[in-house]
PDB file of N, CA, C, O and CB in Angstrom:
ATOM      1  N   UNK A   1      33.885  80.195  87.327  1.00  0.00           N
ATOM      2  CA  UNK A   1      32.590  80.818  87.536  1.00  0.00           C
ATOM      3  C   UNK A   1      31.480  79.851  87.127  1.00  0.00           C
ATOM      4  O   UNK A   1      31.693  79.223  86.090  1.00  0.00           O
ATOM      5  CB  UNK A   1      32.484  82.137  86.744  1.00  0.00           C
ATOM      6  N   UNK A   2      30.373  79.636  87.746  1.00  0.00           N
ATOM      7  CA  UNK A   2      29.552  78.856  87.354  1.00  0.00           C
ATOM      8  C   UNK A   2      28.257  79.688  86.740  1.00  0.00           C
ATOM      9  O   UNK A   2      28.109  80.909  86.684  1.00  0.00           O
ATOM     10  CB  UNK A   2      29.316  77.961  88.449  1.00  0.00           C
ATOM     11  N   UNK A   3      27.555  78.858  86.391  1.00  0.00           N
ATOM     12  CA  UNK A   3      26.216  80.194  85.455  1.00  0.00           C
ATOM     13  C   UNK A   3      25.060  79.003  86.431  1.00  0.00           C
ATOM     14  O   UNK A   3      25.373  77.938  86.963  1.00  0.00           O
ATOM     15  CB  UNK A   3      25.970  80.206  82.567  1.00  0.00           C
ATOM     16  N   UNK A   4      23.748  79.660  86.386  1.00  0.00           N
ATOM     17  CA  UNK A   4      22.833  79.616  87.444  1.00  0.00           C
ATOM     18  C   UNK A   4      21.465  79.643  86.477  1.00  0.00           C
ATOM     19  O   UNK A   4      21.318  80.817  86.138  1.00  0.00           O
ATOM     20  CB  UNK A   4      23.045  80.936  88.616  1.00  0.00           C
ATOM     21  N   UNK A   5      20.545  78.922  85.976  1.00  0.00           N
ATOM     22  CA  UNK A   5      19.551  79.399  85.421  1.00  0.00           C
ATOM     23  C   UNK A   5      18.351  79.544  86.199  1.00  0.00           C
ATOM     24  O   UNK A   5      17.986  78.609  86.912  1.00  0.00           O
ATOM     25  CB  UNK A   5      19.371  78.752  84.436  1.00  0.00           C
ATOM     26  N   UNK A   6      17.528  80.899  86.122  1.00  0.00           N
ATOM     27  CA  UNK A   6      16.398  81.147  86.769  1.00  0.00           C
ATOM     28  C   UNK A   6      15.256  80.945  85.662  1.00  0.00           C
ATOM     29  O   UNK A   6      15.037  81.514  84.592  1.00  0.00           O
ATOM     30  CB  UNK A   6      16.457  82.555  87.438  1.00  0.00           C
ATOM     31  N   UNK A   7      14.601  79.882  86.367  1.00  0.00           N
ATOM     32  CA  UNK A   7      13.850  79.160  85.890  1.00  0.00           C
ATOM     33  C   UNK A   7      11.954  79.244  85.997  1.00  0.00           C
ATOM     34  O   UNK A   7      11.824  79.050  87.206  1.00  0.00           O
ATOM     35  CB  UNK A   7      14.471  78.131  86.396  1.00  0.00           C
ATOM     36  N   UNK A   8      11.057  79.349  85.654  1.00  0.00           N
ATOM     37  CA  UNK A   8      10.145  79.958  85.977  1.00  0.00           C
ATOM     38  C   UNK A   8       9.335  78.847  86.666  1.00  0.00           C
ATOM     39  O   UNK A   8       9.525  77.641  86.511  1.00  0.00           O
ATOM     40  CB  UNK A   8       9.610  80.692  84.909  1.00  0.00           C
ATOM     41  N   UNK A   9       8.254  79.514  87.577  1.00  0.00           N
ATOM     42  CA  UNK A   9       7.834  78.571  88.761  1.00  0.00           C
ATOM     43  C   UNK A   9       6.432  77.972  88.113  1.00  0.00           C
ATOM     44  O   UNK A   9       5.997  76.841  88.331  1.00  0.00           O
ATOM     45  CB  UNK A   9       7.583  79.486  90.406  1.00  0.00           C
ATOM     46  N   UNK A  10       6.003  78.680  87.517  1.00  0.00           N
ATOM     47  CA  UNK A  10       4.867  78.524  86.922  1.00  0.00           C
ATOM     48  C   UNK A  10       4.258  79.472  85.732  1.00  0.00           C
ATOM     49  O   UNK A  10       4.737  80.573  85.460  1.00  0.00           O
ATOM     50  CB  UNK A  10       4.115  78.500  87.910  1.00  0.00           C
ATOM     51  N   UNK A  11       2.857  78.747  84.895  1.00  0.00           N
ATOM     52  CA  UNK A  11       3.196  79.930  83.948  1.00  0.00           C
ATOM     53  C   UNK A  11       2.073  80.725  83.781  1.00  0.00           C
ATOM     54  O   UNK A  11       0.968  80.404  84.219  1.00  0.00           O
ATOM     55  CB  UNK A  11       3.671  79.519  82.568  1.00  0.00           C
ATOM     56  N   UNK A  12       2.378  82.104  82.958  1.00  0.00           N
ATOM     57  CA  UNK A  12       1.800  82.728  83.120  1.00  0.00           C
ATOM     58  C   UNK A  12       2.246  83.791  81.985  1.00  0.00           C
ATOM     59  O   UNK A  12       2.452  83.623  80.783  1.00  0.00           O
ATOM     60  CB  UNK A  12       1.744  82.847  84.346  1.00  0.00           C
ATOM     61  N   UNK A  13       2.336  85.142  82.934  1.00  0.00           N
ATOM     62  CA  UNK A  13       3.116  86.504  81.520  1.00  0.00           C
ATOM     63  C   UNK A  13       3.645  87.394  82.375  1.00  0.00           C
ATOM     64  O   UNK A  13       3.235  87.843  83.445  1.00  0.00           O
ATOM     65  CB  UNK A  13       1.860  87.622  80.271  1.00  0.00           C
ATOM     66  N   UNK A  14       4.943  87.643  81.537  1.00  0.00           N
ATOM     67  CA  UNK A  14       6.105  88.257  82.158  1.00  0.00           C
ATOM     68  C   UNK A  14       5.319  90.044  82.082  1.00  0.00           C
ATOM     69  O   UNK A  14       4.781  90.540  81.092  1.00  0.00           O
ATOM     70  CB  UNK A  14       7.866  87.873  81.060  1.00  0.00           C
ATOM     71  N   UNK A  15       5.457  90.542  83.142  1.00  0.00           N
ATOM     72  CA  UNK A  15       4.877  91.782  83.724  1.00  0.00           C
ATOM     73  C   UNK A  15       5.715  92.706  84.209  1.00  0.00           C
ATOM     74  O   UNK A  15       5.372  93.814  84.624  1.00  0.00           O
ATOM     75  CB  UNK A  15       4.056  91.538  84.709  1.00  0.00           C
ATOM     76  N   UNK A  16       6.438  92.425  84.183  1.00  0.00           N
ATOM     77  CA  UNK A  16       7.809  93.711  84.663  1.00  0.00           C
ATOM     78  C   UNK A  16       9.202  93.103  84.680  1.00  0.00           C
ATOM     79  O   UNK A  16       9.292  92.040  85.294  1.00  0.00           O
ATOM     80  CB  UNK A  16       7.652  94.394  86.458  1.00  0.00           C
ATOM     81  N   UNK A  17      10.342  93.600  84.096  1.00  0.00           N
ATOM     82  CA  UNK A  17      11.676  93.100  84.199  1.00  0.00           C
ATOM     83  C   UNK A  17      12.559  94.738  84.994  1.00  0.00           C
ATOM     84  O   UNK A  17      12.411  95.908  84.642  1.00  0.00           O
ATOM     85  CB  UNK A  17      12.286  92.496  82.298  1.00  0.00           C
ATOM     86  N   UNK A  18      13.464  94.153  86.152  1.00  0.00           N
ATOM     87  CA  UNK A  18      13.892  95.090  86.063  1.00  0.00           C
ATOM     88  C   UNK A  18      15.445  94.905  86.247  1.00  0.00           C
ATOM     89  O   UNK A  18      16.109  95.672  86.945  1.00  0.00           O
ATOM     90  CB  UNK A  18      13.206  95.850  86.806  1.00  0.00           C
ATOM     91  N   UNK A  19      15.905  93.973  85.658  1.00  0.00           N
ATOM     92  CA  UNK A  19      17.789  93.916  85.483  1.00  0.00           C
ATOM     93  C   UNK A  19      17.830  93.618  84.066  1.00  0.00           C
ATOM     94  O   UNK A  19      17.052  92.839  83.516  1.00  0.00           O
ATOM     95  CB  UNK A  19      18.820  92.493  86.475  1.00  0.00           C
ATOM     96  N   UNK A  20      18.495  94.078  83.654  1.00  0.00           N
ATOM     97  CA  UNK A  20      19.003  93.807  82.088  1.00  0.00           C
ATOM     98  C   UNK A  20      20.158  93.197  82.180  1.00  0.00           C
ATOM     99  O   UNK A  20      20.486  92.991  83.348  1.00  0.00           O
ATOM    100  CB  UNK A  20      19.238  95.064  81.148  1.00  0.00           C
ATOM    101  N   UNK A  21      21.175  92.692  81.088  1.00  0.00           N
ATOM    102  CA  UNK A  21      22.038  91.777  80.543  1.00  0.00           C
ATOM    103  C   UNK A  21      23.485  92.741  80.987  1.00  0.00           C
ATOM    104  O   UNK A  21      23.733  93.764  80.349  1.00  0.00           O
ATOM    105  CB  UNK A  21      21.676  91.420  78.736  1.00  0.00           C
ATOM    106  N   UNK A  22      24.281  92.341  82.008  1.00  0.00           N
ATOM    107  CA  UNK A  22      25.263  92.853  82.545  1.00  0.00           C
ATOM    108  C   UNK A  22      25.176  93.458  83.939  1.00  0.00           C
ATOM    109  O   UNK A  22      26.230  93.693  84.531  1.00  0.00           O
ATOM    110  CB  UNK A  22      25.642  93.642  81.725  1.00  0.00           C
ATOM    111  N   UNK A  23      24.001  93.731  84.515  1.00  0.00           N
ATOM    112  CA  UNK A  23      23.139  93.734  85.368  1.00  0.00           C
ATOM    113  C   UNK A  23      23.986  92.921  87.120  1.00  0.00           C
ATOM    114  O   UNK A  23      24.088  91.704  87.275  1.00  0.00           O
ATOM    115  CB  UNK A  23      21.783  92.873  84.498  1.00  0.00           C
ATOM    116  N   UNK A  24      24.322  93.659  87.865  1.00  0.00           N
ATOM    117  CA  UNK A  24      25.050  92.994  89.280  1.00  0.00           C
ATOM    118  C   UNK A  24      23.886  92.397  89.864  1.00  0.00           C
ATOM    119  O   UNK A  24      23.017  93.203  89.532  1.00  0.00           O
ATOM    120  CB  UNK A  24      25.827  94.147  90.472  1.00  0.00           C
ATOM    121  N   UNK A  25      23.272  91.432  90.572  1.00  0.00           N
ATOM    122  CA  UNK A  25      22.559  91.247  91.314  1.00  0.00           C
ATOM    123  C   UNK A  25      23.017  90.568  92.682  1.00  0.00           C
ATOM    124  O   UNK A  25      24.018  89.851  92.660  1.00  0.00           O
ATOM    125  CB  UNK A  25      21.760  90.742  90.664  1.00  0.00           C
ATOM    126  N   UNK A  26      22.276  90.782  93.944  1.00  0.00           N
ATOM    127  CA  UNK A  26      22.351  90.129  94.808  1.00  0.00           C
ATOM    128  C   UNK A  26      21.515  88.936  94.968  1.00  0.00           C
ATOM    129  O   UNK A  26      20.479  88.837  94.311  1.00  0.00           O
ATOM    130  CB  UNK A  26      22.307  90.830  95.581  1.00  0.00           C
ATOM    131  N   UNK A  27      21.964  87.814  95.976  1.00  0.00           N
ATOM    132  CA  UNK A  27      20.762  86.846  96.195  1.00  0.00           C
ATOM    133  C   UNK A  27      19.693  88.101  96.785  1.00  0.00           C
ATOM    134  O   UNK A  27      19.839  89.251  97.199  1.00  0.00           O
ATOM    135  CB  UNK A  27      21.150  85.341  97.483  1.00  0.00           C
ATOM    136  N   UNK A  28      18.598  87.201  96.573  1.00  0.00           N
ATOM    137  CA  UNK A  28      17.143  88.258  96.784  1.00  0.00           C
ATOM    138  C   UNK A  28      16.928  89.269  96.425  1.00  0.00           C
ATOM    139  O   UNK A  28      16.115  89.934  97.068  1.00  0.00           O
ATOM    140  CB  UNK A  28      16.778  88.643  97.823  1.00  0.00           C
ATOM    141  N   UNK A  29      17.533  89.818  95.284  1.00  0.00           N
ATOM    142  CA  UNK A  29      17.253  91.088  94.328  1.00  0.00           C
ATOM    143  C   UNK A  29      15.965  90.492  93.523  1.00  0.00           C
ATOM    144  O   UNK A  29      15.895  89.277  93.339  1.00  0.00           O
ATOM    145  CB  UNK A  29      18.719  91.544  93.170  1.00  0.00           C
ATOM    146  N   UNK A  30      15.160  91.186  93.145  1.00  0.00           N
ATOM    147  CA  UNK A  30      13.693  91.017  92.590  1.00  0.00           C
ATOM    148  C   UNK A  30      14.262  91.112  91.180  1.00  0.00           C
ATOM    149  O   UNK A  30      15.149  91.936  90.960  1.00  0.00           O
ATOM    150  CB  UNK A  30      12.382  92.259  93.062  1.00  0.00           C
ATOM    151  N   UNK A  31      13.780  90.271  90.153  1.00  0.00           N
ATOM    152  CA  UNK A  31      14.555  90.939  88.943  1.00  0.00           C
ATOM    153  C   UNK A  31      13.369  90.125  87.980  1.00  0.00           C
ATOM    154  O   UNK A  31      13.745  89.645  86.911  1.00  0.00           O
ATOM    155  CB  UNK A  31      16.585  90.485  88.682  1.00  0.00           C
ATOM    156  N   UNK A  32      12.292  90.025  88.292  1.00  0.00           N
ATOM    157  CA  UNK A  32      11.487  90.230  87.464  1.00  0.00           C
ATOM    158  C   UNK A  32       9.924  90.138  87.965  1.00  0.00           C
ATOM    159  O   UNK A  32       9.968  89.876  89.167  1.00  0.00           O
ATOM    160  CB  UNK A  32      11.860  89.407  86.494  1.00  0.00           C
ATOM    161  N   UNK A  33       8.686  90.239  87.567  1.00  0.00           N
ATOM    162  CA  UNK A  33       7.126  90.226  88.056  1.00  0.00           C
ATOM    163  C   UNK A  33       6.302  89.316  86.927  1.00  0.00           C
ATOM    164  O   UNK A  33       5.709  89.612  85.889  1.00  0.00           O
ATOM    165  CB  UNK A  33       6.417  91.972  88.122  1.00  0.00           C
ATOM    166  N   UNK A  34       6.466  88.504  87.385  1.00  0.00           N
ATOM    167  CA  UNK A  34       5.414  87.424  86.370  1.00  0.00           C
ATOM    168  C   UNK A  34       3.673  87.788  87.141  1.00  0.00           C
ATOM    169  O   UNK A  34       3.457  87.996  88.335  1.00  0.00           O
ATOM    170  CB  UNK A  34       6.028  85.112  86.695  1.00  0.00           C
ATOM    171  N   UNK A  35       2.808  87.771  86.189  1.00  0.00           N
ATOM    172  CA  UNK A  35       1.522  88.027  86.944  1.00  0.00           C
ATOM    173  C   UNK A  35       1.126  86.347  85.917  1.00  0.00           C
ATOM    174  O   UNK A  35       1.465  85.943  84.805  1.00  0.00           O
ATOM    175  CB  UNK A  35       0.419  90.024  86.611  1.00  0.00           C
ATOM    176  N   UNK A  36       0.063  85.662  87.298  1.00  0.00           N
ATOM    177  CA  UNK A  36      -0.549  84.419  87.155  1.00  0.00           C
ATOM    178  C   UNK A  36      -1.809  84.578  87.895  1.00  0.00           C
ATOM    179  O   UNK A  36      -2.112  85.586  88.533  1.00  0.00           O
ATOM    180  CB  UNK A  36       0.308  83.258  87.643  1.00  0.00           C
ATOM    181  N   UNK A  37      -2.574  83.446  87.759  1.00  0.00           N
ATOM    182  CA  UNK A  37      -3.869  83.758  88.276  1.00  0.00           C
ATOM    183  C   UNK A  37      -4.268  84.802  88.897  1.00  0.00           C
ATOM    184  O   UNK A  37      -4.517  84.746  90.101  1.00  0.00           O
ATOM    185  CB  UNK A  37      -4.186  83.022  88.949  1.00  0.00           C
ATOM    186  N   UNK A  38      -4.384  85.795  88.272  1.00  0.00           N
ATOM    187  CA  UNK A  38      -4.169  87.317  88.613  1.00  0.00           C
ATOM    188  C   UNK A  38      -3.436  87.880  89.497  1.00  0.00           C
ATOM    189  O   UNK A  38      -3.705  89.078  89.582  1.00  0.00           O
ATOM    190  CB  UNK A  38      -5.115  87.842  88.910  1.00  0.00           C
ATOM    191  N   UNK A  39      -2.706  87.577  90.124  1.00  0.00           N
ATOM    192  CA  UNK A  39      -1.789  87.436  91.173  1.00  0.00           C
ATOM    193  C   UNK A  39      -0.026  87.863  90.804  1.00  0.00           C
ATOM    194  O   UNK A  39       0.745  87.028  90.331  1.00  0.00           O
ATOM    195  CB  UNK A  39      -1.989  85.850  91.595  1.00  0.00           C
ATOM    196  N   UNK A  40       0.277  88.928  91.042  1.00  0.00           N
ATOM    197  CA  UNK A  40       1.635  89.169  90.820  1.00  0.00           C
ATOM    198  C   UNK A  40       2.866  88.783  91.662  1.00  0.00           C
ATOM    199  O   UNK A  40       3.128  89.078  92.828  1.00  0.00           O
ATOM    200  CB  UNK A  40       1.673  90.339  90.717  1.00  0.00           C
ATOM    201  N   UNK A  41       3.680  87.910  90.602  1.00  0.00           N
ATOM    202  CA  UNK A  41       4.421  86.669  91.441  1.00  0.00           C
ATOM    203  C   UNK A  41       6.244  87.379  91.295  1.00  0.00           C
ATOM    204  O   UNK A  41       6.870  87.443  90.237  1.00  0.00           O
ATOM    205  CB  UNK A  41       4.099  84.625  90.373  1.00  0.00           C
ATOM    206  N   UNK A  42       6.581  87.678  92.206  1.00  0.00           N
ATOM    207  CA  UNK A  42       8.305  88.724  92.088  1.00  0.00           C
ATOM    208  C   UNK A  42       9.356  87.462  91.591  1.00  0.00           C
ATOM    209  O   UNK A  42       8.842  86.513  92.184  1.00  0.00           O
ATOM    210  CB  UNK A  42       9.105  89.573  94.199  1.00  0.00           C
ATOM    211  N   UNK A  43      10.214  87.053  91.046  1.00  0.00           N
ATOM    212  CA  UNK A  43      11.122  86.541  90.478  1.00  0.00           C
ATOM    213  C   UNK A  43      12.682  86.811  91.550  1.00  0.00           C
ATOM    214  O   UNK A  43      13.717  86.715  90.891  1.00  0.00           O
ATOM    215  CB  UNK A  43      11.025  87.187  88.967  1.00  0.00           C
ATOM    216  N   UNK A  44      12.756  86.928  92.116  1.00  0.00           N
ATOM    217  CA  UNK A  44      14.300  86.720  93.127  1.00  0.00           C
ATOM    218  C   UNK A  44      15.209  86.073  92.476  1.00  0.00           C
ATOM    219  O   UNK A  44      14.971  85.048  91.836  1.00  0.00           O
ATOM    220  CB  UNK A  44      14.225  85.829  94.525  1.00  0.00           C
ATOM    221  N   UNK A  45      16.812  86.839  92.620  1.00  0.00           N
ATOM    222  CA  UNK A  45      17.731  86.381  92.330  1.00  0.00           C
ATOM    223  C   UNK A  45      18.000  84.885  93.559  1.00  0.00           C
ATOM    224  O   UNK A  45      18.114  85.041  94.774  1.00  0.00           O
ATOM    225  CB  UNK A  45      18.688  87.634  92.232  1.00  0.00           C
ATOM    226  N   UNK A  46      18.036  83.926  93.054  1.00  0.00           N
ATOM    227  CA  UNK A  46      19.027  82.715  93.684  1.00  0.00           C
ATOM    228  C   UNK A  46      20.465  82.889  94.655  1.00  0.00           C
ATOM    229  O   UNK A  46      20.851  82.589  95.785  1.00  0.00           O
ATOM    230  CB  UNK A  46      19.561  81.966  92.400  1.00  0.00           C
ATOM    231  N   UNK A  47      20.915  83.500  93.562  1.00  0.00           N
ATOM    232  CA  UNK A  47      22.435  84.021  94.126  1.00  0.00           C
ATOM    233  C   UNK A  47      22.754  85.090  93.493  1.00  0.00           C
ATOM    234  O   UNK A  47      22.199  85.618  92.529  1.00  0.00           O
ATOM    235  CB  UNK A  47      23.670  83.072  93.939  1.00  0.00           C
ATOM    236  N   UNK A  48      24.065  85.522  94.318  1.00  0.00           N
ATOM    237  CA  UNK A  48      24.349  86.642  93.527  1.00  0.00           C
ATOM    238  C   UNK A  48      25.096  86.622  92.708  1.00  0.00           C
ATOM    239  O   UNK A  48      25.707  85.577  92.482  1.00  0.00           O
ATOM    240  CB  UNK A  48      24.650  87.498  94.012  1.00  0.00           C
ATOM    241  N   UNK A  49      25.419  88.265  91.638  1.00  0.00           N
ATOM    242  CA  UNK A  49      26.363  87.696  90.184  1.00  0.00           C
ATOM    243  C   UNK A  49      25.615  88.544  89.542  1.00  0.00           C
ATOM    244  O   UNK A  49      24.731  89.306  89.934  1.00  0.00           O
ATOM    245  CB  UNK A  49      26.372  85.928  89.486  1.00  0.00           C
ATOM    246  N   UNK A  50      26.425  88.163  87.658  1.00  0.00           N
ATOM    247  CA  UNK A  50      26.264  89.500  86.769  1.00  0.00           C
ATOM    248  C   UNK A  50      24.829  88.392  85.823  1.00  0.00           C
ATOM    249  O   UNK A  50      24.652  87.174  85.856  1.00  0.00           O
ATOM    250  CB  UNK A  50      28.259  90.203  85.554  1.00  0.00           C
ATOM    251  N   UNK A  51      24.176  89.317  85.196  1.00  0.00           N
ATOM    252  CA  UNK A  51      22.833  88.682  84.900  1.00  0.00           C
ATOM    253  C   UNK A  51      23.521  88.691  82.951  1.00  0.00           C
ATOM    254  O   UNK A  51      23.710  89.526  82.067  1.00  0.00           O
ATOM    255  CB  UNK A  51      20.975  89.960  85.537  1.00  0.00           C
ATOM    256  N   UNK A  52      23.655  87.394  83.121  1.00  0.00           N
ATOM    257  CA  UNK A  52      24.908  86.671  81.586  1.00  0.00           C
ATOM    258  C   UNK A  52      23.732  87.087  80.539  1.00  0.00           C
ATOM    259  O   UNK A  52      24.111  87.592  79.482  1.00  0.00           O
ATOM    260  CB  UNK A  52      25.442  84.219  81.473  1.00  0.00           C
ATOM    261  N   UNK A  53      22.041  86.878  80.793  1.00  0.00           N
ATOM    262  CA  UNK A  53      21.648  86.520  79.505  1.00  0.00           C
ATOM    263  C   UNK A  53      20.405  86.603  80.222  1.00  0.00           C
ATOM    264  O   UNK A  53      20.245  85.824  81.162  1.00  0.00           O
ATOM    265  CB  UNK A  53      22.185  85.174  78.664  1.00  0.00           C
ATOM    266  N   UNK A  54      19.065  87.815  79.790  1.00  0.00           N
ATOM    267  CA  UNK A  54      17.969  87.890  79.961  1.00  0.00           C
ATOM    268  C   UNK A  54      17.292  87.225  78.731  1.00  0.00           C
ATOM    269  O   UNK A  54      17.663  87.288  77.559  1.00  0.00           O
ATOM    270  CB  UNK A  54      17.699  89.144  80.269  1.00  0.00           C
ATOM    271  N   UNK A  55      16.220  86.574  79.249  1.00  0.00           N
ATOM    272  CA  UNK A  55      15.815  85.074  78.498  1.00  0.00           C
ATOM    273  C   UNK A  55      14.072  85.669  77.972  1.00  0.00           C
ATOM    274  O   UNK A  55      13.307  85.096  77.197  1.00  0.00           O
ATOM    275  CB  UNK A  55      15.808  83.261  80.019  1.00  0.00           C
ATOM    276  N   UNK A  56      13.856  86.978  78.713  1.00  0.00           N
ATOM    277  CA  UNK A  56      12.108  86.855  78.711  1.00  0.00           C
ATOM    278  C   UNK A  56      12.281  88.470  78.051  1.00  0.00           C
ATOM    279  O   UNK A  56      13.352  89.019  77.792  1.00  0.00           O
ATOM    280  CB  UNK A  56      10.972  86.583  80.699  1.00  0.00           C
ATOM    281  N   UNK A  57      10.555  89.183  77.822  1.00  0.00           N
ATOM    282  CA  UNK A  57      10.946  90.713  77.551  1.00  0.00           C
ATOM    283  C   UNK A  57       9.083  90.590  78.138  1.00  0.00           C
ATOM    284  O   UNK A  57       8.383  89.659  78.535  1.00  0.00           O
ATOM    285  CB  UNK A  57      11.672  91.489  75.445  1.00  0.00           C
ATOM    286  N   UNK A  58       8.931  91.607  77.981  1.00  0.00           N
ATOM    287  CA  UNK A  58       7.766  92.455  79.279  1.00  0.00           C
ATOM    288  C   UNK A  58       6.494  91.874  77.813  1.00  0.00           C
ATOM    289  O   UNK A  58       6.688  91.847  76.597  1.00  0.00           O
ATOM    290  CB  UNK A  58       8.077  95.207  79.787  1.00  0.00           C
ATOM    291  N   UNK A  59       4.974  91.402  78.812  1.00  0.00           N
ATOM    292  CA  UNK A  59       4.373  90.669  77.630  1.00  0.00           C
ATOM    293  C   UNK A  59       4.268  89.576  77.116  1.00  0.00           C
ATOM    294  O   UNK A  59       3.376  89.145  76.385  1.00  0.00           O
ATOM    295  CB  UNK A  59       4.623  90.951  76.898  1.00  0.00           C
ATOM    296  N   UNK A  60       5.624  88.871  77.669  1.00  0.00           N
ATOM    297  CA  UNK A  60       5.459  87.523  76.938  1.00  0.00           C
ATOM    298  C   UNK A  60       4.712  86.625  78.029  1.00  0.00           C
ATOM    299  O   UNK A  60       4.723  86.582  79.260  1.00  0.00           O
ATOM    300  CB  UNK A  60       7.008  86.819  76.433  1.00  0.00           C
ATOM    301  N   UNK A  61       3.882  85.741  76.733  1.00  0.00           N
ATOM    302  CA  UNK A  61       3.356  84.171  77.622  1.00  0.00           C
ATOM    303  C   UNK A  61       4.966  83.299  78.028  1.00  0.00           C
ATOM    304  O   UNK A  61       5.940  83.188  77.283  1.00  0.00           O
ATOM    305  CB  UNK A  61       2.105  82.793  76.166  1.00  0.00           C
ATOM    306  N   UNK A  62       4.809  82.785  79.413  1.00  0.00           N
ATOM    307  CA  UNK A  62       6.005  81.471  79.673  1.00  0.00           C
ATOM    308  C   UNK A  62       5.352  80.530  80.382  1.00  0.00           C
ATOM    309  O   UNK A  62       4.307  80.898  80.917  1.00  0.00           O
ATOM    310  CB  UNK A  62       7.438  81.827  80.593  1.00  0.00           C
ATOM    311  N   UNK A  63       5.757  79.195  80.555  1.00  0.00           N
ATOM    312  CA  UNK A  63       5.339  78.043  80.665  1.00  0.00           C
ATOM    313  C   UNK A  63       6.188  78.049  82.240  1.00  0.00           C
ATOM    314  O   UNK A  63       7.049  78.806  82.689  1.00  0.00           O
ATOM    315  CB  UNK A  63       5.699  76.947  79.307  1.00  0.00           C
ATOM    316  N   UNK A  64       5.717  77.219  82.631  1.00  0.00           N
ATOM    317  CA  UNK A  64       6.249  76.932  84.148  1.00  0.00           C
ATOM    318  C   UNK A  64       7.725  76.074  83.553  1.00  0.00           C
ATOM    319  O   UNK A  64       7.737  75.287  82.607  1.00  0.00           O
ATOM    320  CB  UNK A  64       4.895  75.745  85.351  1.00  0.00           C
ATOM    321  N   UNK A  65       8.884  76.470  84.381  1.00  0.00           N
ATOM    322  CA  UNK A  65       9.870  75.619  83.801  1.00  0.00           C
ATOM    323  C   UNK A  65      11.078  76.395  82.706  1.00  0.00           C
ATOM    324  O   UNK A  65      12.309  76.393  82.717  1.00  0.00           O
ATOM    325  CB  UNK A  65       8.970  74.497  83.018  1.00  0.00           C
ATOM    326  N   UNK A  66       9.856  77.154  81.616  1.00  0.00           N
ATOM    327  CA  UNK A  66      11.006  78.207  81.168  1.00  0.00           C
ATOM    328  C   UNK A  66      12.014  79.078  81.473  1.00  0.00           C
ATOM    329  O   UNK A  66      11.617  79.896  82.303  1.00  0.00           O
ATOM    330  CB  UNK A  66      10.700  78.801  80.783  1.00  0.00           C
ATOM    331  N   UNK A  67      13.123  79.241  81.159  1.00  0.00           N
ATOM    332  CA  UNK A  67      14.507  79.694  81.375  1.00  0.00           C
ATOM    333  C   UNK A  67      13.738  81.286  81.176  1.00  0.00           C
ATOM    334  O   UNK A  67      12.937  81.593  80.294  1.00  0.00           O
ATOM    335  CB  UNK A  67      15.963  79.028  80.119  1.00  0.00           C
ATOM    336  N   UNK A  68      14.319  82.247  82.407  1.00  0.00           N
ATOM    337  CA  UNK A  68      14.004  83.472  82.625  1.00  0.00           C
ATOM    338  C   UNK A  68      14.909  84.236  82.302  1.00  0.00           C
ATOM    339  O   UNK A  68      14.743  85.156  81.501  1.00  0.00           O
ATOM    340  CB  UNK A  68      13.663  83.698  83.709  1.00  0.00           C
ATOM    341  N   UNK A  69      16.749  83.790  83.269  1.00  0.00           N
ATOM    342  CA  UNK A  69      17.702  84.475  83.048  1.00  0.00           C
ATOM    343  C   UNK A  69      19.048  83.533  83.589  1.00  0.00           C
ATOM    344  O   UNK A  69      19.105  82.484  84.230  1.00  0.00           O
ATOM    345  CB  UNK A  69      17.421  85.846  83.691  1.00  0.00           C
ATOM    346  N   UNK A  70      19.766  84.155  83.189  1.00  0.00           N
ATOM    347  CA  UNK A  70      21.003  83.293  83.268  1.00  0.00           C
ATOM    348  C   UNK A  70      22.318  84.266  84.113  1.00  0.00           C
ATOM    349  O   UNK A  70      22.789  85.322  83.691  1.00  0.00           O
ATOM    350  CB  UNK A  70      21.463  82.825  81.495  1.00  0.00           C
ATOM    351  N   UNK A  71      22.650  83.652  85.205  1.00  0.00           N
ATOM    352  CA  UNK A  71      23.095  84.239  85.748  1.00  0.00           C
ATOM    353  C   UNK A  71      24.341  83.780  86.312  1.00  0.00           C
ATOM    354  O   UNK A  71      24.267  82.704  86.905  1.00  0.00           O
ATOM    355  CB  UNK A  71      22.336  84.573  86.298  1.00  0.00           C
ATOM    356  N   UNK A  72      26.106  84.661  86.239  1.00  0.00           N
ATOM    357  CA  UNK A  72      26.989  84.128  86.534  1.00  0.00           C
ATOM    358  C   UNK A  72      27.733  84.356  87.469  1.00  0.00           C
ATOM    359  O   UNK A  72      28.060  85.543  87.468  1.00  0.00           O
ATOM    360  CB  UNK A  72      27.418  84.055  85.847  1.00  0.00           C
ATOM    361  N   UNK A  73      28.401  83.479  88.722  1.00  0.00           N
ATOM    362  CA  UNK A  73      28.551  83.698  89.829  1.00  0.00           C
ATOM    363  C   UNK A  73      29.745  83.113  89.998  1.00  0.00           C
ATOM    364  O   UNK A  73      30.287  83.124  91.103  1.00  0.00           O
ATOM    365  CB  UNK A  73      27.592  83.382  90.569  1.00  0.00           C
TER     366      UNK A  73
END
């Protein structure tokens, strides 16, 4: 099995999570809402798989680049 890190595109503050840690996802499942220059930016699964390790919680500042979630496929 390989693990997958979703990585953030840019930064800003995490605004909605909606898979938690054990979590099935598909590629293109939405699994989180970062809002940036006022602008609410959706987070998509990569691939699909069980979500190993949620990295962020609703509120937080992240940097472009920061590890979001970890995901194993």
């Amino acid at each position: 099995m390989a693990e997958h890190i979703v990585k953030a595109p840019m930064r800003g503050r995490v605004f909605r999570v909606h898979v938690e840690t054990g979590s099935q996802v598909k590629e293109r499942d939405r699994m989180c809402d970062i809002e940036a220059l006022k602008m609410e930016m959706p987070i998509m699964a990569p691939v699909s798989g069980t979500i190993k390790e949620v990295c962020i919680s609703v509120g937080q500042q992240i940097g472009g680049g920061d590890s979001l979630f970890v995901i194993e496929s």
